[in-house]
KEFIMI-401396 format. One record per residue: z, y, x of N, C-alpha, C, O in turn; residue number from 1. Coordinates in pm, whole numbers. Example, Ala and Ser with C-alpha at 12.3 -4.5 7.8 and 13.67 -1.06 7.14 Angstrom:
((780,-569,1319),(780,-450,1230),(780,-330,1320),(846,-332,1424),1)
((708,-225,1285),(714,-106,1367),(787,3,1290),(804,114,1341),2)
***
This chain:
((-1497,1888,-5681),(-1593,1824,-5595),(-1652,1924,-5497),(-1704,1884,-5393),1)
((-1644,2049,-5525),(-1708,2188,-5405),(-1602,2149,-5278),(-1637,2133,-5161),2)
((-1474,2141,-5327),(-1440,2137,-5233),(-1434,2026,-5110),(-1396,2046,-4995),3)
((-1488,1890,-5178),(-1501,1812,-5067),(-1644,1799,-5032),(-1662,1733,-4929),4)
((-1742,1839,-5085),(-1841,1937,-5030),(-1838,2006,-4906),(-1903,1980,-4805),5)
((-1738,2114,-4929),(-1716,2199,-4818),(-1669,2120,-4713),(-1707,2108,-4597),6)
((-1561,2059,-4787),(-1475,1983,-4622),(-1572,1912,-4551),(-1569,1910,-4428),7)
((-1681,1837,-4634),(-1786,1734,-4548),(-1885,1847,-4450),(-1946,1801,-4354),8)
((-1892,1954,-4475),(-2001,2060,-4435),(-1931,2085,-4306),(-1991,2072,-4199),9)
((-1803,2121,-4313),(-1742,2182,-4217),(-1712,2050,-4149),(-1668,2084,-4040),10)
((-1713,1927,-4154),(-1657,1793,-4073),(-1783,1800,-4047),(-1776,1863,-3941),11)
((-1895,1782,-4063),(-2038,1764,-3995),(-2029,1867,-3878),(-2026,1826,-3762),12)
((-2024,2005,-3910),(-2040,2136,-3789),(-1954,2064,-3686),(-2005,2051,-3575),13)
((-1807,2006,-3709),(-1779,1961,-3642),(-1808,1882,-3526),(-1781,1914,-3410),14)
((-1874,1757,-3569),(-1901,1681,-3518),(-2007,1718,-3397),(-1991,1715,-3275),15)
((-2111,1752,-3470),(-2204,1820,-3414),(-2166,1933,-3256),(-2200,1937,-3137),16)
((-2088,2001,-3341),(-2014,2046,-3168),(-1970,1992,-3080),(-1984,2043,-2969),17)
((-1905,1875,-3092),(-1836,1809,-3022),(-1936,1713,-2948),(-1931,1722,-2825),18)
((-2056,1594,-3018),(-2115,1537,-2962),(-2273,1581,-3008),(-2325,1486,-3067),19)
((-2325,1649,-3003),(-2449,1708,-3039),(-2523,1654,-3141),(-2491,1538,-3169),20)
((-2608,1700,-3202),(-2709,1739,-3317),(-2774,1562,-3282),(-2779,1476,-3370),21)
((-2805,1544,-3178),(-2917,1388,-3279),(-2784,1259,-3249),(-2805,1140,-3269),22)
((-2685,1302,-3213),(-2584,1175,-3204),(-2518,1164,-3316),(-2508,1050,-3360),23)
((-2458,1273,-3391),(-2392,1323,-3503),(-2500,1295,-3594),(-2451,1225,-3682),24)
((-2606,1311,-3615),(-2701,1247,-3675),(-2676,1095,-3702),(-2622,1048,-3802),25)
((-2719,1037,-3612),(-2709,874,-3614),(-2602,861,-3656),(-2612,788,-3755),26)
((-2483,893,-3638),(-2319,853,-3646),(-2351,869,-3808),(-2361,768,-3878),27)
((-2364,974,-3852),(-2359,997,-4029),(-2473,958,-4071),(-2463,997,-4188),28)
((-2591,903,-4064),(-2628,833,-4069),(-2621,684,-4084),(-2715,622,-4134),29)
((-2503,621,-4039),(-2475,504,-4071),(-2336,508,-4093),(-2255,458,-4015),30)
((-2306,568,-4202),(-2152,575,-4236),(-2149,596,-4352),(-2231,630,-4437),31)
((-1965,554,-4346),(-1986,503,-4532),(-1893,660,-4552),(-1816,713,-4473),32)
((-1950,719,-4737),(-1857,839,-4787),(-1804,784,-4870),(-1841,676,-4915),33)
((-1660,880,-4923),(-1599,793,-5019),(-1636,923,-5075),(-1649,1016,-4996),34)
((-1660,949,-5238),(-1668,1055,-5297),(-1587,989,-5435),(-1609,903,-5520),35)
((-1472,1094,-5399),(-1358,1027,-5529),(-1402,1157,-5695),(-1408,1280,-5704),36)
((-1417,1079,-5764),(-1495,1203,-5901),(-1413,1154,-6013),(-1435,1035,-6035),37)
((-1322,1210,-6092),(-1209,1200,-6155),(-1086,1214,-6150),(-1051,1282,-6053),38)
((-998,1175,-6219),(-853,1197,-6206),(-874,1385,-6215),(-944,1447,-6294),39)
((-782,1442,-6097),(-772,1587,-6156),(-887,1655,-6198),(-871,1739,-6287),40)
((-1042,1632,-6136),(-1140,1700,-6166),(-1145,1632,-6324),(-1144,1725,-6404),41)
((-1148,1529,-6378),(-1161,1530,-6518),(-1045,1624,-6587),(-1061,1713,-6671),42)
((-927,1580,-6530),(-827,1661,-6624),(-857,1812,-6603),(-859,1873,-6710),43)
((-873,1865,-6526),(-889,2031,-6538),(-1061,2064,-6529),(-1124,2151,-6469),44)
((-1108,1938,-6630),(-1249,2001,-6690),(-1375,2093,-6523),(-1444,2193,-6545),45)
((-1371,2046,-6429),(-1443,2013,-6282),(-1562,2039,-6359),(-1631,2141,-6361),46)
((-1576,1903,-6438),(-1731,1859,-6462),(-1801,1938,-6559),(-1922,1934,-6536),47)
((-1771,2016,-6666),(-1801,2057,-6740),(-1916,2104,-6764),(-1958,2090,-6879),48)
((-2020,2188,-6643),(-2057,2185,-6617),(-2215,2109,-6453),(-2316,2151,-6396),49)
((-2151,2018,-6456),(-2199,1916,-6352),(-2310,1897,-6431),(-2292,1921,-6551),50)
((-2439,1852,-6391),(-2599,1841,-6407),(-2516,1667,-6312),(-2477,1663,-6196),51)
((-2514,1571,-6398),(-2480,1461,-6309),(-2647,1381,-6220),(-2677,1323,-6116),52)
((-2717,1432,-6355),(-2849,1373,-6353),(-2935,1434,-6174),(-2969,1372,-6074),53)
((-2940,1575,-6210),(-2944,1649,-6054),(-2893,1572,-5944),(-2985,1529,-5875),54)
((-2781,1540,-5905),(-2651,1524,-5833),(-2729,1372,-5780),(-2773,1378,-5665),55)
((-2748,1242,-5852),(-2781,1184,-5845),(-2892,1136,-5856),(-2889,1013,-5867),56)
((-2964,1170,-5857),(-3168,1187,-5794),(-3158,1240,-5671),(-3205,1188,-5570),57)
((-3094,1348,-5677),(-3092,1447,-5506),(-3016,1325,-5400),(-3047,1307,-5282),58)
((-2919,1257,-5471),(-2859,1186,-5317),(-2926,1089,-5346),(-2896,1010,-5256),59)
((-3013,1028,-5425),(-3112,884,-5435),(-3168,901,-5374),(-3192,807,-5298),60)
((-3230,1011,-5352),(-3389,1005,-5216),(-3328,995,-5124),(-3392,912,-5060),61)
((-3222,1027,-5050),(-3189,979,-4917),(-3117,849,-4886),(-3029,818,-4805),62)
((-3186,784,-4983),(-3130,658,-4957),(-3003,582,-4965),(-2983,463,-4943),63)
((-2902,698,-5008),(-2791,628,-5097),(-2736,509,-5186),(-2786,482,-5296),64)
((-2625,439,-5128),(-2612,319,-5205),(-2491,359,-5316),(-2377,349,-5272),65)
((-2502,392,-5421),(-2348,381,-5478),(-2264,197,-5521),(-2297,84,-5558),66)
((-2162,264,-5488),(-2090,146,-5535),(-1969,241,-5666),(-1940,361,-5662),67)
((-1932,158,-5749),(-1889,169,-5877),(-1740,117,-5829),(-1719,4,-5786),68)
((-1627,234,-5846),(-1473,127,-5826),(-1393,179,-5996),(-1393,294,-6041),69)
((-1353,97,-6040),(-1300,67,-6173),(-1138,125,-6140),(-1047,46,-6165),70)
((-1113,216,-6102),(-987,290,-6079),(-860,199,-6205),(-758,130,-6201),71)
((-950,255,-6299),(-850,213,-6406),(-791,64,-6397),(-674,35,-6373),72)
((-898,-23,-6422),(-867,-188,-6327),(-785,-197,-6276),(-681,-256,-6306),73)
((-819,-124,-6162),(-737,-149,-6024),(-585,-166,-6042),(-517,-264,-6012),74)
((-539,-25,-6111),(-436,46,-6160),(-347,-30,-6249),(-224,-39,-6254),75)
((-463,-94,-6332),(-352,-165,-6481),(-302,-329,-6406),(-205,-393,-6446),76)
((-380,-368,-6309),(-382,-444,-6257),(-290,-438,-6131),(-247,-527,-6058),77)
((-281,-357,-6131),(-93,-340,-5995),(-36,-313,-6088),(19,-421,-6109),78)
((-5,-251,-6164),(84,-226,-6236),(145,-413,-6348),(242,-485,-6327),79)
((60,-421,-6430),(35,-583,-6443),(158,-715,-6352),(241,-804,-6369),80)
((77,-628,-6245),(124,-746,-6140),(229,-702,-6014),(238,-742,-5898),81)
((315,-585,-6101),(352,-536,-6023),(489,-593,-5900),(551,-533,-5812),82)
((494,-745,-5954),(671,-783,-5868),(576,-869,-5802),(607,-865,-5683),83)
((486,-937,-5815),(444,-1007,-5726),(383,-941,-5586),(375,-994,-5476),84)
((332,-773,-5639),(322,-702,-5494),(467,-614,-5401),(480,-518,-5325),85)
((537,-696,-5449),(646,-615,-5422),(774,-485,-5533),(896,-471,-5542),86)
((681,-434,-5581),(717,-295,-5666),(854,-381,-5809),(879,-487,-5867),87)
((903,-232,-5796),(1069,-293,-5837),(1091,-236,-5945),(1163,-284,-6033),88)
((1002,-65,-5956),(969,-8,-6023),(896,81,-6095),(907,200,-6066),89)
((797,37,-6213),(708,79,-6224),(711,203,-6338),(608,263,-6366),90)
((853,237,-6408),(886,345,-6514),(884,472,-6478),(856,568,-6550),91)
((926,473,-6314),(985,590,-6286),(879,626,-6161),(814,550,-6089),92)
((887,795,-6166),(851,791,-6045),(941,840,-5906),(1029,925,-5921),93)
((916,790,-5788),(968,788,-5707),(1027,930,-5649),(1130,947,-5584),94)
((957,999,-5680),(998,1166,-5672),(1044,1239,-5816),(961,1276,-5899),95)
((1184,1252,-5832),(1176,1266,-6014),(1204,1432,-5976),(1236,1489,-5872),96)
((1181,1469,-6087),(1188,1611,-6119),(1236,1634,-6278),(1358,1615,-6286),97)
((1182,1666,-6394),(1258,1634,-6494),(1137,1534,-6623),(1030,1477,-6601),98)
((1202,1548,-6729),(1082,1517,-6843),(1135,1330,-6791),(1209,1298,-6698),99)
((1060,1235,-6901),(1046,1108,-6946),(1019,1074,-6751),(940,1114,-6666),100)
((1144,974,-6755),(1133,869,-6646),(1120,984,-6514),(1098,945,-6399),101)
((1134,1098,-6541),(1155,1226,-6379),(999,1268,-6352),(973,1310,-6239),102)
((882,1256,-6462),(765,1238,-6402),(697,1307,-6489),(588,1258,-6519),103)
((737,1443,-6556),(652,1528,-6626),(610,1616,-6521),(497,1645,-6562),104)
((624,1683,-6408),(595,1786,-6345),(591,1732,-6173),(680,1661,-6126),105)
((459,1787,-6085),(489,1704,-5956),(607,1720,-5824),(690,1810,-5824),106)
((600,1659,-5761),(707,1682,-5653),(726,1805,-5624),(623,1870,-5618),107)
((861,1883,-5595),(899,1991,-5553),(1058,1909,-5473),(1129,1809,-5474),108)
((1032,2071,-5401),(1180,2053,-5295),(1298,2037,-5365),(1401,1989,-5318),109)
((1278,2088,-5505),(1397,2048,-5578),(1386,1919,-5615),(1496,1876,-5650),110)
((1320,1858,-5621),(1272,1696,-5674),(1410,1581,-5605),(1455,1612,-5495),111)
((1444,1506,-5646),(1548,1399,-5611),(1467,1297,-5572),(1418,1229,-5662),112)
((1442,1271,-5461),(1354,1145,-5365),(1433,1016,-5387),(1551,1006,-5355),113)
((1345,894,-5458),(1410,764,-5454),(1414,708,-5278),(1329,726,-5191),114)
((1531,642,-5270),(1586,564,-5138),(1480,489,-5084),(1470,489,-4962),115)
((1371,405,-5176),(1265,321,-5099),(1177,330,-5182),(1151,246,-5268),116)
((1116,447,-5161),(917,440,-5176),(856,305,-5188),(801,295,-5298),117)
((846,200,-5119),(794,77,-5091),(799,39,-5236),(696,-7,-5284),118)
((929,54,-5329),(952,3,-5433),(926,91,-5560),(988,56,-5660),119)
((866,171,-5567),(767,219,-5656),(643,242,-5690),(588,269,-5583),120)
((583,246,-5753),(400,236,-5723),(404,417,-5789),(321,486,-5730),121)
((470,480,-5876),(443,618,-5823),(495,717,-5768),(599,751,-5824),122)
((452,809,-5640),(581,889,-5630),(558,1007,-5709),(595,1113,-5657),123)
((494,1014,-5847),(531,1187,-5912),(460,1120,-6005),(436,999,-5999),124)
((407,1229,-6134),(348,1178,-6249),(200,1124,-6227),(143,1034,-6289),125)
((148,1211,-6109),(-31,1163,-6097),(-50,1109,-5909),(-149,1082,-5841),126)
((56,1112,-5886),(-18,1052,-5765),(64,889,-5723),(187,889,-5712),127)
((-7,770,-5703),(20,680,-5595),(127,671,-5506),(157,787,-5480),128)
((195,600,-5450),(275,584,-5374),(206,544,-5235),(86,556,-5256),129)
((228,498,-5093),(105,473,-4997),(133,318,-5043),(22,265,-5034),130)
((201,246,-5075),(223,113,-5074),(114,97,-5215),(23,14,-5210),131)
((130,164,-5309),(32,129,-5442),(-126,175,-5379),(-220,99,-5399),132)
((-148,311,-5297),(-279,292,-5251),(-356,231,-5169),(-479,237,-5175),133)
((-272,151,-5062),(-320,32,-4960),(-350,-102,-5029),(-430,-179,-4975),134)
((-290,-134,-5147),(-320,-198,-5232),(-436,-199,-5344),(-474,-302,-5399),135)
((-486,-73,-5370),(-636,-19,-5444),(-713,-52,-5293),(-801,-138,-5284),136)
((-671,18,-5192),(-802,-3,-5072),(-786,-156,-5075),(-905,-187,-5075),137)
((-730,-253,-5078),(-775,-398,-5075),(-858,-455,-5161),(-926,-553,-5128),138)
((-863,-386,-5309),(-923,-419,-5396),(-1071,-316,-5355),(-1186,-345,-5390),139)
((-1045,-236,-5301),(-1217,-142,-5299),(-1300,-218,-5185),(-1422,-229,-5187),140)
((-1210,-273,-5081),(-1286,-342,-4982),(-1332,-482,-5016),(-1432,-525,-4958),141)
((-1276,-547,-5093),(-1279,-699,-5094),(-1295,-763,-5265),(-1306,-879,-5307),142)
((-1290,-625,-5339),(-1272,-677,-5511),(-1386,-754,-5535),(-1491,-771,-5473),143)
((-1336,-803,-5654),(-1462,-861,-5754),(-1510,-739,-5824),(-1461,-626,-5826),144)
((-1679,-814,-5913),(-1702,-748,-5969),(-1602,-690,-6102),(-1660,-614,-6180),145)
((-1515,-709,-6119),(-1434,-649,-6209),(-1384,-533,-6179),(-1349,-447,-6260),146)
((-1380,-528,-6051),(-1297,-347,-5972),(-1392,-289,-5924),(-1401,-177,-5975),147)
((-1498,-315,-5824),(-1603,-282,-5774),(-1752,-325,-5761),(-1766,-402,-5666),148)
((-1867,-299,-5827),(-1955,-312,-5853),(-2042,-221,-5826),(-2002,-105,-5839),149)
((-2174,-240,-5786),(-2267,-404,-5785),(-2180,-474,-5675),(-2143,-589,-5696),150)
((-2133,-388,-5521),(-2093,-469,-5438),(-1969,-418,-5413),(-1938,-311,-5464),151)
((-1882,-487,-5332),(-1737,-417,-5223),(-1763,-344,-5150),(-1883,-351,-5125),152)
((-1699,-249,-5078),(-1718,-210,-5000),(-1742,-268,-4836),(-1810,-216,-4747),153)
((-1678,-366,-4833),(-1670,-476,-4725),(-1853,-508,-4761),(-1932,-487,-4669),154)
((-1885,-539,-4843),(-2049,-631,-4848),(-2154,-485,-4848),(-2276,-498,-4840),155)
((-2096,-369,-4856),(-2173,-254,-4835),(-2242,-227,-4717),(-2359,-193,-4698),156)
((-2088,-265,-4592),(-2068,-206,-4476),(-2165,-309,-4372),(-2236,-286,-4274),157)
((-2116,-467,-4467),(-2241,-523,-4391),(-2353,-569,-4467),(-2394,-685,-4461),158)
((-2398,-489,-4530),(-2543,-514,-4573),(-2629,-409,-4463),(-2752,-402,-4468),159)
***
């Protein structure tokens, strides 16, 4: 999470250069962040130290809305439903390398690339395919409370 920290620090300086200090203001000011917290930061132990309690009081006073997305949901739920979105195959991943179904270790140049991406929902052991993640962004913009809660992101943007 430091590091998308940093990236947001250094995208603000940005901005700020480009269209000055009270415009860049207003602009981030009414804009939505996505702050993604899990997946590799859980697996290589990120949080271990995280004060979550800190983290979240400090961005409450400025008026922060969180919204809640049920990753896992989302996930078991393409997967679930996976021929009706298209996907042909959901065992393998689309970039194999070796180990169970080509998907113990991530993409490398040595990796054997499947013919159509479109038709897998993963391309390596931990990441998405773009066709399986345009499909989570439909559910983050427009879900029920079962994927995203209290609201969507769509009822965020216009509240």
């Amino acid at each position: 999470m430091d590091k998308q920290v940093d990236y947001f620090a250094k995208t603000r300086q940005d901005i700020i250069s480009r269209i000055g200090a009270s415009a860049a203001q207003a602009l981030l000011r009414n804009s939505l962040y996505f702050l993604a917290i899990g997946s590799n930061d859980i697996l290589f132990g990120e949080y271990a130290t995280l004060d979550k309690n800190g983290f979240t009081d400090e961005t409450l006073q400025h008026g922060s809305v969180f919204v809640y997305i049920d990753g896992y949901a989302v996930t078991d739920d393409i997967i679930n439903n996976s021929r009706s979105y298209g996907f042909e195959n959901i065992d393998y991943a689309c970039c194999e390398v070796i180990g169970r179904h080509g998907g113990l270790i991530p993409c490398t140049e040595m990796s054997r690339v499947c013919s159509d991406r479109k038709k897998y929902i993963f391309w390596d052991p931990f990441h998405p395919t773009e066709s399986a993640i345009l499909i989570a962004a439909k559910y983050m913009l427009d879900g029920g409370p079962e994927y995203v809660s209290p609201i969507n992101i769509r009822q965020l943007a216009n509240s």
